[in-house]
PyMOL Python script that loads the backbone (N, CA, C, O; Angstrom):
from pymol import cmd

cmd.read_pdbstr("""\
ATOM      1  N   UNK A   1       0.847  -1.175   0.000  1.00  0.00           N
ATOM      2  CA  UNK A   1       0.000   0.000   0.000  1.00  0.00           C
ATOM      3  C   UNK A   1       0.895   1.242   0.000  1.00  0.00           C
ATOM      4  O   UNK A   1       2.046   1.103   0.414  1.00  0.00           O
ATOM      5  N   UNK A   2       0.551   2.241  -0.352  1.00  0.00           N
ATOM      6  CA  UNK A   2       1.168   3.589  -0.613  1.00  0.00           C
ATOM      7  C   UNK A   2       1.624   4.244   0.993  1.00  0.00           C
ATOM      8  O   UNK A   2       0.992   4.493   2.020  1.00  0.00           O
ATOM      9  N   UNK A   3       2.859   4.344   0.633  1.00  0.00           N
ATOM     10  CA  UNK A   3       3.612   4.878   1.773  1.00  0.00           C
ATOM     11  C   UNK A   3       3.513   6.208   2.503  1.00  0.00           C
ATOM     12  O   UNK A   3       4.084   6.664   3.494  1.00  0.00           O
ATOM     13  N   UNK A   4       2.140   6.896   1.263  1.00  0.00           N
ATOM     14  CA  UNK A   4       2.056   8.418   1.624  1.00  0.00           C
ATOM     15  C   UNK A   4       0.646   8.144   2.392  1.00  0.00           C
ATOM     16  O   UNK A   4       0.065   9.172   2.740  1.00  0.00           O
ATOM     17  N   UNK A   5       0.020   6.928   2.704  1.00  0.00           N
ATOM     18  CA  UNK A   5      -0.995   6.792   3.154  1.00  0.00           C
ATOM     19  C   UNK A   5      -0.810   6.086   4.855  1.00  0.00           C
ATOM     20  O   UNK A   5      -1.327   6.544   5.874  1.00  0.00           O
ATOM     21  N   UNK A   6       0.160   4.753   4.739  1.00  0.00           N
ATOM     22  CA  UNK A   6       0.399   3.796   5.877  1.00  0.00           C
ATOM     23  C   UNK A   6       1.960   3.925   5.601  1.00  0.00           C
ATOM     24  O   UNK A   6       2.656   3.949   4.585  1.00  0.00           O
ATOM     25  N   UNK A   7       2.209   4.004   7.066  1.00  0.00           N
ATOM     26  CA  UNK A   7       3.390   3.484   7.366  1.00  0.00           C
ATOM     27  C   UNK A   7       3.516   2.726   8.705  1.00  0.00           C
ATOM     28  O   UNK A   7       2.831   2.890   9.714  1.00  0.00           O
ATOM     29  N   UNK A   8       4.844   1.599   8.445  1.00  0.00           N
ATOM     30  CA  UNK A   8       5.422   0.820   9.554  1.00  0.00           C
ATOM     31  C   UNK A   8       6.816   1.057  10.164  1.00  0.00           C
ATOM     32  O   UNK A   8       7.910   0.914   9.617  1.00  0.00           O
ATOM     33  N   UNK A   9       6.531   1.452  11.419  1.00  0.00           N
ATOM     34  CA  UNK A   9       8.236   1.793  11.922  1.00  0.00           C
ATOM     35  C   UNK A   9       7.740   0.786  13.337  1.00  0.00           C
ATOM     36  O   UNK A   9       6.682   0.499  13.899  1.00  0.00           O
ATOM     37  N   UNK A  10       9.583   0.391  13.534  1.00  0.00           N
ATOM     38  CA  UNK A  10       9.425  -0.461  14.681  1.00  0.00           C
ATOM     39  C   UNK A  10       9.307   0.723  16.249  1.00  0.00           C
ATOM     40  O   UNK A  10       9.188   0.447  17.443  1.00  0.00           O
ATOM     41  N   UNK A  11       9.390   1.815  15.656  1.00  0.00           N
ATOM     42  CA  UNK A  11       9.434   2.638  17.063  1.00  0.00           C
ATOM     43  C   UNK A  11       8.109   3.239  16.850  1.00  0.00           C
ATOM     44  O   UNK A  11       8.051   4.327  17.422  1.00  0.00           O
ATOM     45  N   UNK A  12       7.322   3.013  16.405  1.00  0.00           N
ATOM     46  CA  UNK A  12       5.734   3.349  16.207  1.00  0.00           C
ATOM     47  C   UNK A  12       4.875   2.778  16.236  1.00  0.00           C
ATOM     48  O   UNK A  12       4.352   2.471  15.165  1.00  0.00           O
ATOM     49  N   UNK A  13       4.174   2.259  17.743  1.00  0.00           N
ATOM     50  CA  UNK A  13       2.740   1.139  18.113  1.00  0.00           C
ATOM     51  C   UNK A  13       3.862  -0.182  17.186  1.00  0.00           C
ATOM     52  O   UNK A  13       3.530  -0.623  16.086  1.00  0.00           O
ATOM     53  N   UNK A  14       4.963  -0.553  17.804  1.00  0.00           N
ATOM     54  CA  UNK A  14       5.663  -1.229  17.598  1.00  0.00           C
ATOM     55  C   UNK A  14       5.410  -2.354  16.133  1.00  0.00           C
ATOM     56  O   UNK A  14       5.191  -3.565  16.125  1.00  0.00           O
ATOM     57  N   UNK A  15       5.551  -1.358  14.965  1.00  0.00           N
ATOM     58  CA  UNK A  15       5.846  -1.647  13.876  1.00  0.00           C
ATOM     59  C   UNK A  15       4.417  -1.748  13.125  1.00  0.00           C
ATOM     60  O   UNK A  15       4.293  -2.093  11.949  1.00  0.00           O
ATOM     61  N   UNK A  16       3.687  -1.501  13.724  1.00  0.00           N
ATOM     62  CA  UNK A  16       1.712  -1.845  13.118  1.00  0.00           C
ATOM     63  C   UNK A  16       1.364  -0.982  12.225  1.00  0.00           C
ATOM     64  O   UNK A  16       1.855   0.115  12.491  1.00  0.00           O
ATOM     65  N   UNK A  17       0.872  -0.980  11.484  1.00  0.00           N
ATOM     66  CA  UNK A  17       0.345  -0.187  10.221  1.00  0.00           C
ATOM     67  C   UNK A  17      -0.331   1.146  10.594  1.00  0.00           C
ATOM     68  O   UNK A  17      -1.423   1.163  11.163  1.00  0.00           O
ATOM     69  N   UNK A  18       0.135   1.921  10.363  1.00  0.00           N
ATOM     70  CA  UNK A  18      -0.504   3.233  11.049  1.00  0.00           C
ATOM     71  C   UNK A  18      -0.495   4.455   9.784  1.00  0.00           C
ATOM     72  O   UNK A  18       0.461   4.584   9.018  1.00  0.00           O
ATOM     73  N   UNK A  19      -2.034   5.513   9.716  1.00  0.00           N
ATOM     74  CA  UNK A  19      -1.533   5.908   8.776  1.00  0.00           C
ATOM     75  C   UNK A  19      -0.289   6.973   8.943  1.00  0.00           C
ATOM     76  O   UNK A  19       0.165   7.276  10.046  1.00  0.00           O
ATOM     77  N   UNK A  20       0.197   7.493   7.706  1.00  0.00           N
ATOM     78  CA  UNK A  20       1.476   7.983   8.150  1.00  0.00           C
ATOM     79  C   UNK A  20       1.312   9.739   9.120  1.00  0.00           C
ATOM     80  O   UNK A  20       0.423  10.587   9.194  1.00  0.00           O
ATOM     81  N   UNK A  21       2.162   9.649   9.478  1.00  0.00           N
ATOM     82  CA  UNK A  21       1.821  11.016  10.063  1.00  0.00           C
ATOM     83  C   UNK A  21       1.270  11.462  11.455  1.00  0.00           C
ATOM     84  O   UNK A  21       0.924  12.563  11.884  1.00  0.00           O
ATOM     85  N   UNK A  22       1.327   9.800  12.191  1.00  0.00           N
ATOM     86  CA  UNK A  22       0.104   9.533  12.597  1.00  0.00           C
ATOM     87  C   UNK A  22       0.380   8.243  13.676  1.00  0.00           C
ATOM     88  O   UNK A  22       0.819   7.280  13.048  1.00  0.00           O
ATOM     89  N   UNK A  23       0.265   8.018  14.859  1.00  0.00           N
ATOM     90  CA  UNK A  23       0.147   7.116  15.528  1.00  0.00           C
ATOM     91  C   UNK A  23      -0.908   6.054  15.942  1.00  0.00           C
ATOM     92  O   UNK A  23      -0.819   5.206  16.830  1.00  0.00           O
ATOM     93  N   UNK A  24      -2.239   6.382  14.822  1.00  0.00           N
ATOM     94  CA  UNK A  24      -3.451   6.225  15.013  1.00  0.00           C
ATOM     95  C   UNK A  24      -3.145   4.792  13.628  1.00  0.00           C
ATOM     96  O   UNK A  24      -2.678   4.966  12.502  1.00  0.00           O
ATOM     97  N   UNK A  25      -3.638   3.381  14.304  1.00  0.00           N
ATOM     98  CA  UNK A  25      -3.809   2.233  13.637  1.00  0.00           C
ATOM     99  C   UNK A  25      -4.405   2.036  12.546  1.00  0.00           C
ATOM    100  O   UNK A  25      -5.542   2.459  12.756  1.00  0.00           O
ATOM    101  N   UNK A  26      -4.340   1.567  11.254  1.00  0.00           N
ATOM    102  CA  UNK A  26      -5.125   1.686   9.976  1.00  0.00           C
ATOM    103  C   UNK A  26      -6.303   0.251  10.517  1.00  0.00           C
ATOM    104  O   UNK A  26      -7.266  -0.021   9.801  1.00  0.00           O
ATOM    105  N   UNK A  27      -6.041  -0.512  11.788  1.00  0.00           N
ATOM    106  CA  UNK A  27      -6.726  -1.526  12.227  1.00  0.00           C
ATOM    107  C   UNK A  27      -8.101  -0.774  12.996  1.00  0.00           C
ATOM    108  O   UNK A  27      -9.226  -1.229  13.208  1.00  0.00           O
ATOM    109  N   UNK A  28      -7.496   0.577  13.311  1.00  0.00           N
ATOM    110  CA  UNK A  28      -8.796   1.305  14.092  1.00  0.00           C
ATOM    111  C   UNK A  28      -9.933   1.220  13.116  1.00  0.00           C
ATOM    112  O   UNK A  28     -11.047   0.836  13.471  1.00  0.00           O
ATOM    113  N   UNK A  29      -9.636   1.599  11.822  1.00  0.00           N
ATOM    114  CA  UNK A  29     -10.284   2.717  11.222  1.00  0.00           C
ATOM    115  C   UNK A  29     -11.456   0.962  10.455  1.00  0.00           C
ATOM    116  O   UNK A  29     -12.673   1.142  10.405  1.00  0.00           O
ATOM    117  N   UNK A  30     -10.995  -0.222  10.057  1.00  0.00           N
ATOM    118  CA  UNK A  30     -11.537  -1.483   9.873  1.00  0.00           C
ATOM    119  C   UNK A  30     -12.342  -1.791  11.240  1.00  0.00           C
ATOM    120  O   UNK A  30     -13.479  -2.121  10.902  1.00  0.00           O
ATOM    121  N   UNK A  31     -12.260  -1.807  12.153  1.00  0.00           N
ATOM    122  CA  UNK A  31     -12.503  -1.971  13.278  1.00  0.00           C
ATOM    123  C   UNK A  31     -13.625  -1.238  13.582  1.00  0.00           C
ATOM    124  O   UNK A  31     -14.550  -1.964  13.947  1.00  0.00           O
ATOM    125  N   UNK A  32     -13.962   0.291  13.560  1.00  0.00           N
ATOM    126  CA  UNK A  32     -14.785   1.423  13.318  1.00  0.00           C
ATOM    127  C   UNK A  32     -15.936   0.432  12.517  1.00  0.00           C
ATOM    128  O   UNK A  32     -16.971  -0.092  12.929  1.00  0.00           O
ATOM    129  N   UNK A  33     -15.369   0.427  11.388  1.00  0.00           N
ATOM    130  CA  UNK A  33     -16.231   0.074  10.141  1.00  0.00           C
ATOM    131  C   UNK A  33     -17.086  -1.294  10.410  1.00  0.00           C
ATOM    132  O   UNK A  33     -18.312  -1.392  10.361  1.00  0.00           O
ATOM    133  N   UNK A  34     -16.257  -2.203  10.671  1.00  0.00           N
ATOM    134  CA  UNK A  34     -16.900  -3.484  10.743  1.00  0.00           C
ATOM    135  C   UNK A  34     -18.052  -3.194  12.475  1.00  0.00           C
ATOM    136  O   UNK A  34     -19.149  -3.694  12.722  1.00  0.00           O
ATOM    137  N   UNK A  35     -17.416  -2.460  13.135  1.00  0.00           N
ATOM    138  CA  UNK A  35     -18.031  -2.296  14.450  1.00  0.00           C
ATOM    139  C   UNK A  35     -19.438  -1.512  14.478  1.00  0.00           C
ATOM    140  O   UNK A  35     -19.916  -1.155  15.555  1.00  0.00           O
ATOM    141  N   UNK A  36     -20.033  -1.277  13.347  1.00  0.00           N
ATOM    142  CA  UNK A  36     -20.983  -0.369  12.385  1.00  0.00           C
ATOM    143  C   UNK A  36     -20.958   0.538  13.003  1.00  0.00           C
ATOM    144  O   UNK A  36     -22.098   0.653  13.453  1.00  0.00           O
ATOM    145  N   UNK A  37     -19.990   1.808  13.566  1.00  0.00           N
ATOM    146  CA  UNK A  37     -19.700   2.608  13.352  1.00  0.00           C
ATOM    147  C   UNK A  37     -19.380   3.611  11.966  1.00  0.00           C
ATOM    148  O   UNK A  37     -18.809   2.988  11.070  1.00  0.00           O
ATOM    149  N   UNK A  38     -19.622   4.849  11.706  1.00  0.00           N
ATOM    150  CA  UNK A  38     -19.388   5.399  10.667  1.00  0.00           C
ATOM    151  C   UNK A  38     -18.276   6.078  10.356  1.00  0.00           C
ATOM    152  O   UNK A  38     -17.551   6.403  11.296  1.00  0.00           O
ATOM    153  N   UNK A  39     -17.893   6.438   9.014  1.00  0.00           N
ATOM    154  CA  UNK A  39     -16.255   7.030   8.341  1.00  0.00           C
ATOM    155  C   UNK A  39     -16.537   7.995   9.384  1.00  0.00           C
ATOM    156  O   UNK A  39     -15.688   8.080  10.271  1.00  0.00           O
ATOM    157  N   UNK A  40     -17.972   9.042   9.484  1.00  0.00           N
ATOM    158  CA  UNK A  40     -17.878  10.539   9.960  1.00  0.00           C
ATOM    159  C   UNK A  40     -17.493   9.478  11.806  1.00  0.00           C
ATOM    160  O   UNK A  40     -16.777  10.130  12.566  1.00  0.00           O
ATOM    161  N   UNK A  41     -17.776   8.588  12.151  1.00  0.00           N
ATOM    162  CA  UNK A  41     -17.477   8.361  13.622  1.00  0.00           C
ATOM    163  C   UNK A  41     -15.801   8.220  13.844  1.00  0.00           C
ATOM    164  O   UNK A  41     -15.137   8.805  14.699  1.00  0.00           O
ATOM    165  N   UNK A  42     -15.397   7.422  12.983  1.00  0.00           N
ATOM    166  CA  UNK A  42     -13.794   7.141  13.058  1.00  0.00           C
ATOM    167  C   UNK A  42     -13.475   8.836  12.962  1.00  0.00           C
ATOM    168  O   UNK A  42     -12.966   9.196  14.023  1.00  0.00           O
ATOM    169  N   UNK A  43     -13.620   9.894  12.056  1.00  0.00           N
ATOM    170  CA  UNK A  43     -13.119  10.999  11.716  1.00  0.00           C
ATOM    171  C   UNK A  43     -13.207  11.854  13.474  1.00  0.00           C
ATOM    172  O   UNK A  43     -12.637  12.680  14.187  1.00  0.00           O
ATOM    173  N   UNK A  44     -14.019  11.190  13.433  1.00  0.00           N
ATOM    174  CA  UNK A  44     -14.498  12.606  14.925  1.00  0.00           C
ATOM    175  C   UNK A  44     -13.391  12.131  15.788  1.00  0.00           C
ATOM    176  O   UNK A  44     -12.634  13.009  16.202  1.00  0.00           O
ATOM    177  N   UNK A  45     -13.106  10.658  16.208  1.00  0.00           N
ATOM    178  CA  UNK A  45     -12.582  10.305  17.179  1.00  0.00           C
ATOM    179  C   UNK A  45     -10.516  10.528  16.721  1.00  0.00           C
ATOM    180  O   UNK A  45      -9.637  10.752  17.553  1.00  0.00           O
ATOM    181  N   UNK A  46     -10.400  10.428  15.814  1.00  0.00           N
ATOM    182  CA  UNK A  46      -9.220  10.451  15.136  1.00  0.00           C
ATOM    183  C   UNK A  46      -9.142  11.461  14.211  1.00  0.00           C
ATOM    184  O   UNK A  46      -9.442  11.308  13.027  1.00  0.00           O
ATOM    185  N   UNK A  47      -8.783  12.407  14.660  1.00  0.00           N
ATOM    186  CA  UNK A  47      -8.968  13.945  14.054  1.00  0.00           C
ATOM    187  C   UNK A  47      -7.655  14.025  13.063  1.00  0.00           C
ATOM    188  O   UNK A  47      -7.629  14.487  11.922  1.00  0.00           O
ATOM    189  N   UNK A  48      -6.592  13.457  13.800  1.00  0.00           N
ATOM    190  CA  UNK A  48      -5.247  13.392  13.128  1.00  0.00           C
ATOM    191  C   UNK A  48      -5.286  12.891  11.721  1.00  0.00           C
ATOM    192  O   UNK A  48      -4.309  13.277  11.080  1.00  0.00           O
ATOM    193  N   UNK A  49      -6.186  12.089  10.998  1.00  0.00           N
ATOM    194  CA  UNK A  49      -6.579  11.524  10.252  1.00  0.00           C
ATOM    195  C   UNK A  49      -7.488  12.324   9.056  1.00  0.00           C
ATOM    196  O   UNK A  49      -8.399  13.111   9.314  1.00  0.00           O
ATOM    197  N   UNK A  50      -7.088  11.990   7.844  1.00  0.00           N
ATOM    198  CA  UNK A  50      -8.131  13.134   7.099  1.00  0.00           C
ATOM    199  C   UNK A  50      -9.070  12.851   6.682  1.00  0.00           C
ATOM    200  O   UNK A  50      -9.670  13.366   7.626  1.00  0.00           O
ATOM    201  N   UNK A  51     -10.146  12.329   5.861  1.00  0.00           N
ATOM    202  CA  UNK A  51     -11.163  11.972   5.382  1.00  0.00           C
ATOM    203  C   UNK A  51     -10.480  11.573   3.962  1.00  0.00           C
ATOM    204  O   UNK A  51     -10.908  10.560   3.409  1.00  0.00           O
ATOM    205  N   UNK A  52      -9.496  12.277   3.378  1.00  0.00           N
ATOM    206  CA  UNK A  52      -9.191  12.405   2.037  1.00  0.00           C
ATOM    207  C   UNK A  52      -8.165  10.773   2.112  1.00  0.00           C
ATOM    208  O   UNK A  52      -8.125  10.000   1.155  1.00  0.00           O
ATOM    209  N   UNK A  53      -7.311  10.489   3.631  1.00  0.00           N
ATOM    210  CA  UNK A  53      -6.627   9.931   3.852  1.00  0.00           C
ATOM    211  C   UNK A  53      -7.284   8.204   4.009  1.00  0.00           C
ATOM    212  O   UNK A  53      -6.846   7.237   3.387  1.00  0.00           O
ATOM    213  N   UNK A  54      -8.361   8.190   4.955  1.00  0.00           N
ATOM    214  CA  UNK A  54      -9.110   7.262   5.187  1.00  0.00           C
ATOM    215  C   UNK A  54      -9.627   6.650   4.196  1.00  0.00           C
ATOM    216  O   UNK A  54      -9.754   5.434   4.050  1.00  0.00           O
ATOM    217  N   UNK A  55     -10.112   7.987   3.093  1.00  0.00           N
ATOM    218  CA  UNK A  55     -11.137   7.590   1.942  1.00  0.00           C
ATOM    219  C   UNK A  55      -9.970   6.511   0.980  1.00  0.00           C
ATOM    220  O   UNK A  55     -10.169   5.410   0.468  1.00  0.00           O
ATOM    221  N   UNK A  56      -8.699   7.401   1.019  1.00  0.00           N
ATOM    222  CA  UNK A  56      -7.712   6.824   0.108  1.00  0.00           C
ATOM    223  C   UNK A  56      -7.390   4.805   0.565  1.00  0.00           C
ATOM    224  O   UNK A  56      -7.246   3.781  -0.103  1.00  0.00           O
ATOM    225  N   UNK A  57      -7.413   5.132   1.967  1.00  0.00           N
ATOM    226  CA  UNK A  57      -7.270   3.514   2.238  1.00  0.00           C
ATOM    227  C   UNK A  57      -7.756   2.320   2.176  1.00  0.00           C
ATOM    228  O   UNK A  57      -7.160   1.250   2.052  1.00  0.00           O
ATOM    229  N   UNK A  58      -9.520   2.670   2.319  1.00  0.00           N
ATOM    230  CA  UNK A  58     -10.462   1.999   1.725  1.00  0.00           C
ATOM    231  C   UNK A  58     -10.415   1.831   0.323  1.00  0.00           C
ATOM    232  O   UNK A  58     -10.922   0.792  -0.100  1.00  0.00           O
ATOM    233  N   UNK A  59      -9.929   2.607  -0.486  1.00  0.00           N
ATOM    234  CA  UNK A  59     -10.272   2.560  -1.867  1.00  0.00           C
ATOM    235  C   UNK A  59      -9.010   1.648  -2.262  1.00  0.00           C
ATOM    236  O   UNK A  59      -9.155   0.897  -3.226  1.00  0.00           O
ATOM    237  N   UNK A  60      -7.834   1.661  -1.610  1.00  0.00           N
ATOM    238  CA  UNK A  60      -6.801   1.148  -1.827  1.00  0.00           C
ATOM    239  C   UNK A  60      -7.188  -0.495  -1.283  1.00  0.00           C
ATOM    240  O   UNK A  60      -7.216  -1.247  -2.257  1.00  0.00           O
ATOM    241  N   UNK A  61      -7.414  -1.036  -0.295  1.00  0.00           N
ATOM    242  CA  UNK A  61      -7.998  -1.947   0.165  1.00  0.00           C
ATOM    243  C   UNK A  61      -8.810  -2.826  -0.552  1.00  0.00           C
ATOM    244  O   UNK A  61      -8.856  -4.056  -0.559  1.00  0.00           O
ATOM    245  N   UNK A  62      -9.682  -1.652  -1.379  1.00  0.00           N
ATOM    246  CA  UNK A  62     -10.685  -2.431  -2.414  1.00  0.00           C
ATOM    247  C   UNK A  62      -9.722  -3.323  -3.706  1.00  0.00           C
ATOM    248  O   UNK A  62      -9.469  -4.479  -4.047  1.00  0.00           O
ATOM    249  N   UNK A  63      -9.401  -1.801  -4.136  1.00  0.00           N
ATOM    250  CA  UNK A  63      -8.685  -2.419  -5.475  1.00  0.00           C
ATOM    251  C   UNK A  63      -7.567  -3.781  -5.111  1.00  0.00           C
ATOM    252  O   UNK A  63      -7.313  -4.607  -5.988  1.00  0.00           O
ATOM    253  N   UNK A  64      -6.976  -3.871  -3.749  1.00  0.00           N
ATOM    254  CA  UNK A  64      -5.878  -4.909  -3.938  1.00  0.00           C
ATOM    255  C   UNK A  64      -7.278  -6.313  -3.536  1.00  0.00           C
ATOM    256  O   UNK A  64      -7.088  -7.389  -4.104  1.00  0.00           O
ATOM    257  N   UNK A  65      -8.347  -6.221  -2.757  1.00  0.00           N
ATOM    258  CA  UNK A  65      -9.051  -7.152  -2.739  1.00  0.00           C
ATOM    259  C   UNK A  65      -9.349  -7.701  -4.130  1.00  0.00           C
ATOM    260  O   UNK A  65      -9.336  -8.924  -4.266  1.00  0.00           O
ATOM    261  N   UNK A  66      -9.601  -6.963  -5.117  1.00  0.00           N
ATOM    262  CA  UNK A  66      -9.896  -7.570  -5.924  1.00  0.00           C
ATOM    263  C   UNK A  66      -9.696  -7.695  -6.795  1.00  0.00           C
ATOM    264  O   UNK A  66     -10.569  -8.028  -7.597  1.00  0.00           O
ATOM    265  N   UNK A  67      -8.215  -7.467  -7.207  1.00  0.00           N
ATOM    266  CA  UNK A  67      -7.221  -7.816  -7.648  1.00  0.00           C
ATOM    267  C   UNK A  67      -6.918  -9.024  -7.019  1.00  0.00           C
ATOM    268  O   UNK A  67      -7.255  -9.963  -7.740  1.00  0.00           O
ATOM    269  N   UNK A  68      -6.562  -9.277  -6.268  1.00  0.00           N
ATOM    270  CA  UNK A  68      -6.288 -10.747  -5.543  1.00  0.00           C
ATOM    271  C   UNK A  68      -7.146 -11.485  -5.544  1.00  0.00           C
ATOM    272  O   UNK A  68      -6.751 -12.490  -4.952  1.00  0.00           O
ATOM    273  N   UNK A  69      -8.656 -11.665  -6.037  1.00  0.00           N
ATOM    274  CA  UNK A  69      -9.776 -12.502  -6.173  1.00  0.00           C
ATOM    275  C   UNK A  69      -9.497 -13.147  -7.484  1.00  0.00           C
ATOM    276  O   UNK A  69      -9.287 -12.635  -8.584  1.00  0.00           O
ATOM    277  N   UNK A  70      -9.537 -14.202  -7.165  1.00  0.00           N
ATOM    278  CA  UNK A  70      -9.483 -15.297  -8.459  1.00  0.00           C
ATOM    279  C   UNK A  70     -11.218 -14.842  -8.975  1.00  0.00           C
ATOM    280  O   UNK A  70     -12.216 -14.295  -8.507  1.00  0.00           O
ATOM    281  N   UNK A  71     -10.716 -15.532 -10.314  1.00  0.00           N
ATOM    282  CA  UNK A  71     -11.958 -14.618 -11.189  1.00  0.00           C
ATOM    283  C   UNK A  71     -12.752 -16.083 -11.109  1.00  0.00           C
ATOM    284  O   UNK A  71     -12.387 -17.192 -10.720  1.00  0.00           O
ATOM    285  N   UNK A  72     -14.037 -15.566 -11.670  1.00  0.00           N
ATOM    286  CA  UNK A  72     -15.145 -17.003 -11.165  1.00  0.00           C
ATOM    287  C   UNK A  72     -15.208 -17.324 -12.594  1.00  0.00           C
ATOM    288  O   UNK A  72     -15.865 -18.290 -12.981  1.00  0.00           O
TER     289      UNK A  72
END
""", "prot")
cmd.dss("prot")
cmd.show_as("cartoon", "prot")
cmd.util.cbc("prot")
cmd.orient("prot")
C-alpha cells in the first residue's frame, strides 16, 4: 500500500500499520467500520486523520481485494 498513506516503523505502536503522520492504527479505522460505526465516527474520534486519507485507504484496500480474487 502507498507509503504516503500507511506506514510501519518499529518505534511506532511497535511496527503496526498506522496511517502515516500519525500514531493512530489503519486496524482502528476497519474496526470502526466493521463495528458499524461510521467514516464521519472514526473521523471525529481520530482527528489526526483526514477523510481524504481514510477515503484513500479503503479505496486502496478495495482495489488490492480484488485484484487478488481469483476470477469465477
Amino acid at each position: 500500500m502507498d507509503s504516503m498513506l500507511i506506514n510501519r516503523d518499529p518505534d511506532i505502536m511497535s511496527g503496526a500499520p498506522c496511517f502515516t503522520g500519525t500514531r493512530v492504527l489503519v486496524q482502528n479505522l476497519f474496526d470502526y467500520l466493521e463495528g458499524g460505526s461510521s467514516l464521519e465516527d472514526f473521523l471525529e474520534d481520530f482527528p489526526s486523520v483526514s477523510r481524504a486519507t481514510a477515503v484513500a485507504v479503503l479505496e486502496a484496500a478495495r482495489v488490492r481485494l480484488f485484484d487478488d480474487a481469483p476470477a469465477a
